[in-house]
Phi, psi and omega in degrees: 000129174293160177270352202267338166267344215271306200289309190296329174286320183287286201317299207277348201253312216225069201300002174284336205272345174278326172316296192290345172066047185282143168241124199275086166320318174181148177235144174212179171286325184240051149190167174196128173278127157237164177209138205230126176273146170296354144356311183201041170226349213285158145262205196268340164248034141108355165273163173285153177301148195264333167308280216286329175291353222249297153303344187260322166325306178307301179304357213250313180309321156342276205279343167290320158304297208298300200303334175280317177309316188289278192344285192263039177067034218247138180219083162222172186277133175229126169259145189282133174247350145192188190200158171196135182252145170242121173233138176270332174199174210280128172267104176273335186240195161340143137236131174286139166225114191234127169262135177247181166260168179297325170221151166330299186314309167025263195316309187300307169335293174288007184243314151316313133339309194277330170315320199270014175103330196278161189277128183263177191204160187207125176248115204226134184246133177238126160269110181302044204286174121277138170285162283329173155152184169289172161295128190251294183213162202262118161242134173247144189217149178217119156265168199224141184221104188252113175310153181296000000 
């Protein structure tokens, strides 16, 4: 999946994400990047909403599971089954969000559970940034895919 069908399926699909002005930087297999202007992410002092990173790190976990199940033809339903944010410090500008899987294995786990039928689980790590900048915060996300 390219990112320009990837930003139109979020856009047109996920109306907080059109709101937030997600932009799809890049898809790859193990990894998938978004960015965001701080703008109609800010809270009342002037940071990014702790809501809005938190969402924009899920699509971003989301769309990396997802964009791979479409690569390889994978047809279940996928859901977030938990999450948890760490933020170490304030995003005053743009924000990045780049998701990886948790481990090397990550997939193969998961592609393998769902050939046998079984509920596959994907453990997706999201780095939070400012453009340029450091890690503002961390989300480990766990999606869940039950075959049809």
């Amino acid at each position: 999946m390219n990112p320009q069908t990837l930003e139109s399926l979020i856009r047109g699909r996920i109306p907080v994400a059109d709101f937030m002005q997600l932009h799809v930087r890049a898809v790859q297999p193990d990894h998938v990047e978004l960015t965001a202007p701080l703008e109609p992410n800010r809270n009342v002092h002037g940071t990014l909403f702790g809501g809005s990173g938190t969402a924009i790190a899920l699509v971003a976990a989301w769309s990396l599971v997802y964009a791979r199940m479409q690569d390889e033809g994978l047809d279940a339903p996928l859901v977030v089954a938990r999450q948890t944010t760490h933020y170490f410090k304030p995003v005053t500008g743009a924000v990045s969000a780049r998701a990886t899987f948790e481990t090397a294995q990550t997939w193969a786990d998961f592609t393998q559970r769902l050939a046998q039928g079984q509920r596959a689980r994907a453990g997706v790590v999201v780095e939070l940034a400012q453009v340029p900048g450091e890690v503002a915060a961390r989300v480990e996300a766990l999606f869940a895919a039950v075959p049809r």
